[in-house]
DOKELUM-941583 format. One record per residue: residue in three letters; x, z negated, y of N, C-alpha, C, CB in turn. Coordinates in steps of 0.1 Angstrom, whole numbers, padded with zeros to 4 digits, always signed. Atoms other than C-alpha are relative to their C-alpha. Glycine has a CB too. Example, Ala and Ser with C-alpha at 12.3 -4.5 7.8 and 13.67 -1.06 7.14 Angstrom:
2
ALA+0009+0000-0012+0123-0078-0045+0009+0000+0012-0010-0012+0000 SER-0009+0000-0011+0137-0071-0011-0008-0008+0011+0004+0014+0005 
END
This chain:
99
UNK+0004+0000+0014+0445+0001-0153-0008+0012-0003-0008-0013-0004 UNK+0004-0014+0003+0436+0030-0171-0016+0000-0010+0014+0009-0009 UNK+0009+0001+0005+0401+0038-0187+0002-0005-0014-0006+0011+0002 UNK+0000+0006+0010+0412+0033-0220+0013-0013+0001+0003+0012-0010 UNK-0013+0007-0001+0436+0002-0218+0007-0005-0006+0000-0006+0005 UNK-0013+0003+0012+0452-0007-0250-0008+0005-0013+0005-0020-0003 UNK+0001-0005+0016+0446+0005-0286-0012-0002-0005+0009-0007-0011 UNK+0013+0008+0008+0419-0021-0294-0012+0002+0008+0001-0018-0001 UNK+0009-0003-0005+0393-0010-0273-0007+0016+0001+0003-0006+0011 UNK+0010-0009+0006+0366+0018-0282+0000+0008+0013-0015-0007-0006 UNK+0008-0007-0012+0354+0024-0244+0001-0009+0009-0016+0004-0002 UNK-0007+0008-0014+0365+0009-0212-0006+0002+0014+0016+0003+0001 UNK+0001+0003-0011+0347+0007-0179+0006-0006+0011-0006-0003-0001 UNK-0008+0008-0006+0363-0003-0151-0009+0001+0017+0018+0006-0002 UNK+0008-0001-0014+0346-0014-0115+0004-0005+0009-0012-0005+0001 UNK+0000+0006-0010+0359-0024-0083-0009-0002+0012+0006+0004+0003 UNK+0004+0002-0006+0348-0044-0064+0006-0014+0012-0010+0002-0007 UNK-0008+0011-0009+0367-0055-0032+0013-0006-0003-0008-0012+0003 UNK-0011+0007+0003+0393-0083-0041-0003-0002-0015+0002-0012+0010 UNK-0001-0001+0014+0382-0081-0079-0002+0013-0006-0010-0010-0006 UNK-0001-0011+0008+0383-0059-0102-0008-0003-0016+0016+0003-0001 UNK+0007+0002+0012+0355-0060-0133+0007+0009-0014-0015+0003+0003 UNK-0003-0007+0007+0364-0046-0167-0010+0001-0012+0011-0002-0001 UNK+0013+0000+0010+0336-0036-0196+0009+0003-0009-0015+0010+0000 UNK-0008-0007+0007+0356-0031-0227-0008-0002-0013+0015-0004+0000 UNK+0008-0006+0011+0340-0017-0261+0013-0005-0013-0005+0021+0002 UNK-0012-0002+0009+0362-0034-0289-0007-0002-0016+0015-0012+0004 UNK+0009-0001+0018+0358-0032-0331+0007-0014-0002+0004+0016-0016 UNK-0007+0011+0006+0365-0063-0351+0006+0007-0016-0012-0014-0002 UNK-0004-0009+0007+0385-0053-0383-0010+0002-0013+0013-0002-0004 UNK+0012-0006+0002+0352-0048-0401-0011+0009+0004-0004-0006+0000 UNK+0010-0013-0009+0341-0020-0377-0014-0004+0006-0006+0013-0013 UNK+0009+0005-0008+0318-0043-0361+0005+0003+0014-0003-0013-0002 UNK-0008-0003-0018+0319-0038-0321-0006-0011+0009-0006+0016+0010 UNK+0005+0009-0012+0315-0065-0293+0012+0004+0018+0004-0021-0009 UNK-0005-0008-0018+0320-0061-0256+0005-0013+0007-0016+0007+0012 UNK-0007+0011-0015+0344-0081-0231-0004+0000+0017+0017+0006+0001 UNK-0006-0004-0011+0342-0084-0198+0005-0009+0010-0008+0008+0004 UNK-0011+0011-0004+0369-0095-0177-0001+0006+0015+0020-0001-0008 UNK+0001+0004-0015+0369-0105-0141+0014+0001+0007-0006-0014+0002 UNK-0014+0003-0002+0405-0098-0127+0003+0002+0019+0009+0012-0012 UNK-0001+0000-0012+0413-0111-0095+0016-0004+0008-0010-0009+0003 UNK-0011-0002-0005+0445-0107-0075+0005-0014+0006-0002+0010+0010 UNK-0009+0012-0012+0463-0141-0060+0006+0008+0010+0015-0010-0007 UNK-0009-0006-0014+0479-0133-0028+0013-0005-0001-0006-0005+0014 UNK-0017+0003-0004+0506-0157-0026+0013+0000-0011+0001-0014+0004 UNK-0008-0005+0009+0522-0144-0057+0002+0011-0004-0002-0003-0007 UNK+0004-0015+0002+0505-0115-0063-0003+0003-0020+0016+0011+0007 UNK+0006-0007+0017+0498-0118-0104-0013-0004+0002+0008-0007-0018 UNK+0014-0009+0005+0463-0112-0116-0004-0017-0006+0002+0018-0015 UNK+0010+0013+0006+0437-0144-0125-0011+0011-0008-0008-0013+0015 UNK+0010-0004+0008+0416-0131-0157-0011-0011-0006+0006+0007-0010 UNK+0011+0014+0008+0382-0147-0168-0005+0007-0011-0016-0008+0010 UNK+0008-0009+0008+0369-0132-0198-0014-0001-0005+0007+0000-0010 UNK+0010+0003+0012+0335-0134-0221-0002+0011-0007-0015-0005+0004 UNK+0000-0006+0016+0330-0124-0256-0015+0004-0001+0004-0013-0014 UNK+0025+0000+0002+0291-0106-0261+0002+0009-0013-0016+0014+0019 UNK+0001-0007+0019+0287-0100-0296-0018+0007+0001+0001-0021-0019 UNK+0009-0007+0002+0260-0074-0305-0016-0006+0000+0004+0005-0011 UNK+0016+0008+0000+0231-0099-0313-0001-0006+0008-0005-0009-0011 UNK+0006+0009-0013+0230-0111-0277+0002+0010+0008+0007-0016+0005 UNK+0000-0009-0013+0231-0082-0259-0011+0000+0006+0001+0015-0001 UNK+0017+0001-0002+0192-0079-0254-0002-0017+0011-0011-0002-0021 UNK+0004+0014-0010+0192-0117-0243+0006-0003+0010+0000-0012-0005 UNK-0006-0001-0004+0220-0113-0224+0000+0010+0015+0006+0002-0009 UNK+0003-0007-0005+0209-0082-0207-0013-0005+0009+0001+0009-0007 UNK+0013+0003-0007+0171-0097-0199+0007-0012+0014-0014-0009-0015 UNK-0005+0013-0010+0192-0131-0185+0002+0007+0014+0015-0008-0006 UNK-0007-0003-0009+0214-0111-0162-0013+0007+0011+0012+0007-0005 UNK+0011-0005-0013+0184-0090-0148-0010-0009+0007-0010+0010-0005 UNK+0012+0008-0010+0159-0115-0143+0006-0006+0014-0006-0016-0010 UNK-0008+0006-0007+0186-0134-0127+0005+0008+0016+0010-0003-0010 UNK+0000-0007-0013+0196-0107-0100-0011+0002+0007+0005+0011-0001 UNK+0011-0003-0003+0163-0097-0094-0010-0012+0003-0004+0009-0009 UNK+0004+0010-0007+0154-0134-0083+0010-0005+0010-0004-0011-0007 UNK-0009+0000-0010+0183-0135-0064-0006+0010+0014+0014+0007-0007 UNK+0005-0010-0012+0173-0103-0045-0013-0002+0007+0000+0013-0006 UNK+0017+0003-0011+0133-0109-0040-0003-0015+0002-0018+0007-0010 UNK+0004+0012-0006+0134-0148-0035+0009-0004+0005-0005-0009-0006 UNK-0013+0010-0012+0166-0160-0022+0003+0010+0008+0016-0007-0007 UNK-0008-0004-0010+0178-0132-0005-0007+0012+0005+0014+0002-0004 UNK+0008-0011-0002+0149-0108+0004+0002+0011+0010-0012-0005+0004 UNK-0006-0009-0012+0161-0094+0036+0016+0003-0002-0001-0008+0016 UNK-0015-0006-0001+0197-0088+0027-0001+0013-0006+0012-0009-0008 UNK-0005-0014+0004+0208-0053+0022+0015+0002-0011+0004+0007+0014 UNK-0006+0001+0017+0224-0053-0016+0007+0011+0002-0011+0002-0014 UNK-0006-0015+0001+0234-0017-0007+0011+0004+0010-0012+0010+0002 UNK-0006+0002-0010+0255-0024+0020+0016+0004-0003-0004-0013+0005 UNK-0008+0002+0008+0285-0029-0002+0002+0016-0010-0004-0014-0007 UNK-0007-0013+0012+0279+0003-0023+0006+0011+0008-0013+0008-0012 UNK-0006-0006-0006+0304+0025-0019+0009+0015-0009+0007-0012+0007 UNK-0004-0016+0007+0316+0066-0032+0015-0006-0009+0005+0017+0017 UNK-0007+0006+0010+0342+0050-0061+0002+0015-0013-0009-0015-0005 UNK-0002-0010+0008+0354+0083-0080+0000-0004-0017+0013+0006+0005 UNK-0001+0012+0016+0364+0054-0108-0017+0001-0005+0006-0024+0006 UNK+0011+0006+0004+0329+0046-0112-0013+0010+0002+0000-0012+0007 UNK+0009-0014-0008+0311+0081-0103-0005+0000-0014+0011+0018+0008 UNK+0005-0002+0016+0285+0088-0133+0006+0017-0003-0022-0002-0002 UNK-0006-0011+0005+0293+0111-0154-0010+0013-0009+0010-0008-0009 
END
């Protein structure tokens, strides 16, 4: 899938990781409002088509959305999982290289 991936979407991220594949997509509503997708797309094996999960984040929950998800990793990382190495996994992704 290509950065931009269909018509309706503004700005498109795309992140692998391993056997999924994340996707951030920037789309307008036809009021030129914008809300962001992002879909989780994971490969079946014994078929081989694609399982998508999506969610919808509309503008006025980004902020609460954003605090959730951090607090949330960042008690993952310093209380449940203090000694694991988070970084272990990252890996040189040209897809995902800043820009």
């Amino acid at each position: 899938m290509e950065e931009n991936r269909d018509q309706n979407s503004i700005f498109s991220k795309r992140v692998k990781a391993g056997k999924r594949t994340y996707f951030f997509d920037v789309r307008a509503t036809k009021s030129n409002d914008y809300f962001l997708t992002i879909t989780e797309s994971t490969r079946k094996f014994d078929d081989g088509n694609y399982v998508k999960s999506k969610i919808f984040l509309y503008k006025e929950d980004f902020n609460k959305f954003l605090e959730a998800l951090n607090e949330t990793v960042k008690h993952v990382k310093s209380e449940l999982l203090p000694e694991y190495n988070f970084d272990e996994f990252t890996r040189k992704d040209p897809d995902n290289a800043p820009t």
